[in-house]
N, C-alpha and C positions, 0 to 999 in steps of 0.2 A: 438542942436549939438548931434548926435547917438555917442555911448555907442560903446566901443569894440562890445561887445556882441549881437548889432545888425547887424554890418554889415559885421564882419568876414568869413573867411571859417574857416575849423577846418581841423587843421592838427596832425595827432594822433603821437607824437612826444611820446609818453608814449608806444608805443607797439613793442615788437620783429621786428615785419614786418618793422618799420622803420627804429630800429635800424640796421639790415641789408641792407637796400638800402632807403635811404630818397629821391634819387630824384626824383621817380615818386609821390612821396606825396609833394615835392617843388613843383616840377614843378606844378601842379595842382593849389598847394595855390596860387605861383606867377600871376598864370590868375587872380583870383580873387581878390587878393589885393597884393600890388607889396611890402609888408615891415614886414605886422603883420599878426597871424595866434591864433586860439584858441585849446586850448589842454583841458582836464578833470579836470585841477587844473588851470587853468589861461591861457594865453597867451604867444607866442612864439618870437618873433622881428628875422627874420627871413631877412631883407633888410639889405645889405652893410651898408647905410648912418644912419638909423637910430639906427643900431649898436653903430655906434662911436660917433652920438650924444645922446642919450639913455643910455648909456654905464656913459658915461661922469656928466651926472645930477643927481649931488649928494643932490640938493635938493627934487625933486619930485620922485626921485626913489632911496630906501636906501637896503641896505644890507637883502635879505628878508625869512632867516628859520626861524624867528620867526614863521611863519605860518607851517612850514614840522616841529617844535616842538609839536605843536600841535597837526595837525595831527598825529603824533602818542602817544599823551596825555601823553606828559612826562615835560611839564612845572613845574619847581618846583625843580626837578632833578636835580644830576651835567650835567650831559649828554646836559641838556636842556641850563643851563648855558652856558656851551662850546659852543653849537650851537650859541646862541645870543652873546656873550660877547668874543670872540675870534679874531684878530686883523682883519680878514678876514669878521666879521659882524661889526664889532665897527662902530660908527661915530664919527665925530667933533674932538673933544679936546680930547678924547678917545683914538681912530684910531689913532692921529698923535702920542701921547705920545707911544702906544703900538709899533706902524710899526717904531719909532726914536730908540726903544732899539735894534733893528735887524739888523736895515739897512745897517751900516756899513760893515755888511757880507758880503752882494748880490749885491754890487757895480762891476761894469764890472771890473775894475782892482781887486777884488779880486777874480770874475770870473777868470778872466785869470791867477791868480798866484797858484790858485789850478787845474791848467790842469793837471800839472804832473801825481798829486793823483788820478783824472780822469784816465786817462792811465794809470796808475798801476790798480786798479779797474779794470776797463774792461780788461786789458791785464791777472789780475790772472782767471778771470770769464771764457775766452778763453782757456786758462790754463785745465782748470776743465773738462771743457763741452766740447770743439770742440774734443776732441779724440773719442766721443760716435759714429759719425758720422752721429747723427741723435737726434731730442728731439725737445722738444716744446719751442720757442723761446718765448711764450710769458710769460713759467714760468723762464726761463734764464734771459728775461729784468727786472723779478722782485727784484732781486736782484743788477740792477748797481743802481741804482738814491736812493737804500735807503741806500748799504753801503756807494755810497758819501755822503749823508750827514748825517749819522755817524762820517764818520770823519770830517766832520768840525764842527760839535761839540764836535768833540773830544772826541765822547765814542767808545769804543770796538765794533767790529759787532758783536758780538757772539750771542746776542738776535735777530737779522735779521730776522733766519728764522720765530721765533714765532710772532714780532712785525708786518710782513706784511702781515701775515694774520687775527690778531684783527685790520690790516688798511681795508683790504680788505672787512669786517662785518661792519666796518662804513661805509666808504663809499658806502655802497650796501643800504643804507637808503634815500644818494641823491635822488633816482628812484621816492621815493613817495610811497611804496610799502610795507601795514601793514606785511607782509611774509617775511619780512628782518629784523623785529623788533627784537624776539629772539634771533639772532644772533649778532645784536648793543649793545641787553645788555651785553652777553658776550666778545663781542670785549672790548666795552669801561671799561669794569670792569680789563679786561687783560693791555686797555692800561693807564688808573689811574694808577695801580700798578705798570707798568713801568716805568712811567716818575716819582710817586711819589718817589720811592724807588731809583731812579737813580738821583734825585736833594739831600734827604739824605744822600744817600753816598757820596758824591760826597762835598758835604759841610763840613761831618764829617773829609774826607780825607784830608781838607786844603789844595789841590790840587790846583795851578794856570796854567795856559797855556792861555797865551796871544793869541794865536791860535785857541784857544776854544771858539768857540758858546757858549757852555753852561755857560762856566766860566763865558763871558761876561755879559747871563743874572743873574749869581747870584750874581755878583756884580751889576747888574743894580737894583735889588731885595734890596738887601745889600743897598744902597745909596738911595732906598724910592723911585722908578723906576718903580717897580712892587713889587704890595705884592705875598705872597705867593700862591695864585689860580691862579693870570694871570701868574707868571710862568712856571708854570706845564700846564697852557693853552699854553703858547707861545712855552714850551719846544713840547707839539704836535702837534701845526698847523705847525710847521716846518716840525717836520716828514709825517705829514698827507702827506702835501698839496706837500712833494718834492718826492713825493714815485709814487701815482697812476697817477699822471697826467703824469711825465717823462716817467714811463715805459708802459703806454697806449700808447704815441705817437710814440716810438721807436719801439714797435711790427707793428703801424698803415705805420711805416717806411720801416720797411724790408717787409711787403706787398707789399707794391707799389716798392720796389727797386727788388722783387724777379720775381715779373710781367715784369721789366723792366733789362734786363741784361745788355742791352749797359750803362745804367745809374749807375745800378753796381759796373762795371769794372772800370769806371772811378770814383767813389767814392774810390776806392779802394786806384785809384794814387794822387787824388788831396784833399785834405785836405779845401782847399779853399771854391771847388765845393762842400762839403758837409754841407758847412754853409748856401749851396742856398736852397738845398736839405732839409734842416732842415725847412727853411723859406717857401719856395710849400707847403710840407706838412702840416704846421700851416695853409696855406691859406684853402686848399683843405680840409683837415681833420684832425683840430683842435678837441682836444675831451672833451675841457669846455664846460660847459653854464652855466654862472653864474646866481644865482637867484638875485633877486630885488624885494619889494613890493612897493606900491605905497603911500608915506606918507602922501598926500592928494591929495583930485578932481583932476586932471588938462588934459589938454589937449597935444597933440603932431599931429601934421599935419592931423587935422580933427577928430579924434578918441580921446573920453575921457575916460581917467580912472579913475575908482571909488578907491577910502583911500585902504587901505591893500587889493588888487587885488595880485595875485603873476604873476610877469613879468619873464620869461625869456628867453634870448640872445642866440639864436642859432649861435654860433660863425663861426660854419663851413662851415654852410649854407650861411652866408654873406659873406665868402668868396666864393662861386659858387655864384655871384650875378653880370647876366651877363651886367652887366650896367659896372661894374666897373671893372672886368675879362673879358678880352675874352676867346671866347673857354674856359670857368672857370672848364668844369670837364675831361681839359687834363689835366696832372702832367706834368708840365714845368720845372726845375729846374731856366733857363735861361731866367724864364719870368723877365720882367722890374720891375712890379710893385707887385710880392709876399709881398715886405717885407710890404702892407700896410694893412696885415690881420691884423684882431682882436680877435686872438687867441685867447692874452695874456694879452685883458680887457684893457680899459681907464679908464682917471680920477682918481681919488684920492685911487681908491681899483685897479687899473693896477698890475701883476703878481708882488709880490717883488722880487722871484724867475728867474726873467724868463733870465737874463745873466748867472747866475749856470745853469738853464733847457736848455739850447741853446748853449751851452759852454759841455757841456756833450753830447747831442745828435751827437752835429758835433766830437765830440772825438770817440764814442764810434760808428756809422757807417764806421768810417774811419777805425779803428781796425779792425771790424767786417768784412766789407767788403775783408779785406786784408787774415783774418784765413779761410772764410767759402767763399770755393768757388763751381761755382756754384750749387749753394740752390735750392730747390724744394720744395715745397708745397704736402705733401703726405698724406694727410688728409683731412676731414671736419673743417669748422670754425664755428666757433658761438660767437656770437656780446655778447656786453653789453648794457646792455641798452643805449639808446640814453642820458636822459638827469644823469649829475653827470659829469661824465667822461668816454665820450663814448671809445669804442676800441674793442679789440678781446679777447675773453676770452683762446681762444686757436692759435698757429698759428704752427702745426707741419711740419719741415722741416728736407729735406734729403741735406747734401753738403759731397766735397771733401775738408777732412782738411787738411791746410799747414801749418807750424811753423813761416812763415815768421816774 
């Protein structure tokens, strides 16, 4: 039976050039092999089907920065800890204990009972900003998706602006890229102190709010739930993981909506059709890929993988996978079958997030769309890297503001 590694193309999923336009590097690899692809650090899964079954096998493929700890030789570490041990790597009995203390949050009906806050959020953010009549939308999206979930944990934003830039220095180490190190340690030092200092307080205050995220984990903590590190773990992969991913895809959104006027306008008036609009763009240009490594040997449709291999899930790419899309790199809103991306990961590690991520998105285009009218593109863009949480690192825009 051949080895990945013998019989792959390589698709350089690791370089600017991609993350700027990946599908002349798809398309290429799809000649070659219609599912998997090899990059500098392991392997890409890059096919629809094998997506969702890949995605889904939590046996032979498990949660995999154990290996991006290493590389950059911080095993030992808290930092290193958080990487491996955080609800988002856990496994088994672990994983389900961790993701049972949160869950209750991110249930679609509690999705939907925090719209309002949604709306308020963005409607003050509009407030702020749209009178400028011009500014970068992609530093403007940094701020919706982390003060919402501030307040559902029910802390103050006032830290915002400094927390989503030590997010910004973590997450710039997903890349794989020794040149980001320096600044991980600085982030993670900024964000230890935040979350320690803010479960302290917070405990010392005798404060309850049944409304409160946090509350809930420190009573979960309190009742033998979680000790005190997966706390202050859990208290940041909340924030992490509802910051760069929401406001990556919401600048990836006014792209394609700013390209698209007629699409726009009518975002503007229907509320509905921005739920579809939210679901295209997850298919088209979702900005996860999750890692995975390979717990042991095993095979998948011809190709075997060797024990700790790192796997990962080009999400967006399977969605341009024209087997299962047609015409997959138009932006349909109204296509049939968007909602069957896999943005937002299968199986047992599937987005906990993702009715708060999708429940905000469609709030805050509809807003958007309605103060900032028609938008222009009045600058240069420059991508993120591809693999972490791909998106636009800038996205500067001219419109005409209205109070509506």
């Amino acid at each position: 039976m051949p080895t990945a590694t013998e019989t792959l193309p390589v698709m350089p999923i690791d370089t600017p050039e991609f993350a700027a336009d990946p599908d002349p590097f798809h398309q290429a690899a799809m000649a070659e092999h219609p599912w998997l692809a090899r990059f500098t650090q392991g392997y890409a899964v890059h096919g629809y089907d094998a997506n969702v079954e890949l995605l889904a096998d939590d046996e032979n493929l498990i949660p995999g920065l154990g290996p991006i700890v290493d590389f950059y030789g911080m095993r030992g570490t808290m930092w290193g800890r958080f990487m491996e041990e955080m609800v988002l790597s856990a496994t088994g009995d672990l994983h389900t204990r961790l993701r049972a203390c949160v869950a209750h949050a991110f249930t679609p009906r509690r999705a939907n009972q925090v719209r309002p806050m949604m709306q308020q959020v963005i409607g003050e953010l509009l407030d702020e900003w749209a009178p400028k009549g011009t500014f970068d939308f992609a530093e403007f999206a940094a701020y919706f998706p982390i003060t919402v979930m501030f307040g559902l944990l029910g802390v103050p934003p006032e830290p915002v602006h400094r927390i989503r830039h030590a997010i910004e220095g973590h997450v710039a180490t997903l890349a794989i890229d020794l040149a980001t190190k320096p600044g991980m340690l600085t982030a993670w030092e900024d964000l230890w102190h935040f979350a320690d200092t803010l479960i302290k307080q917070r405990e010392a205050s005798g404060q309850v709010d049944e409304e409160s995220m946090l509350d809930a984990l420190i009573v979960a903590k309190q009742a033998g739930q979680l000790d005190e590190v997966e706390l202050r773990f859990m208290l940041l992969t909340v924030i992490i993981a509802g910051y760069d991913t929401s406001k990556n895809q919401l600048t990836w959104i006014m792209k394609l909506l700013v390209d698209r006027p007629e699409i726009y306008a009518r975002c503007a008036q229907d509320k509905d059709f921005c739920g579809r609009v939210v679901n295209e763009s997850l298919r088209l240009c979702g900005i996860a890929s999750p890692y995975r490594a390979a717990a042991r040997d095993f095979t998948y449709d011809g190709v075997t993988f060797r024990k700790g291999e790192i796997v990962i899930f080009a999400t967006s790419l399977a969605g341009r996978d024209p087997s299962v899309f047609a015409d997959p790199l138009n932006f349909d809103p109204d296509r049939a079958n968007a909602s069957r991306h896999v943005a937002l990961g299968r199986g047992a590690h599937i987005c906990l997030g993702q009715y708060i991520a999708k429940n905000q998105l469609q709030e805050g285009i509809h807003l958007i769309c309605q103060r900032l009218k028609n938008p222009r593109i009045t600058g240069e863009v420059a991508w993120r890297p591809f693999i972490g949480a791909w998106g636009l690192k800038n996205l500067p825009i001219t419109f005409d503001c209205t109070n509506i």
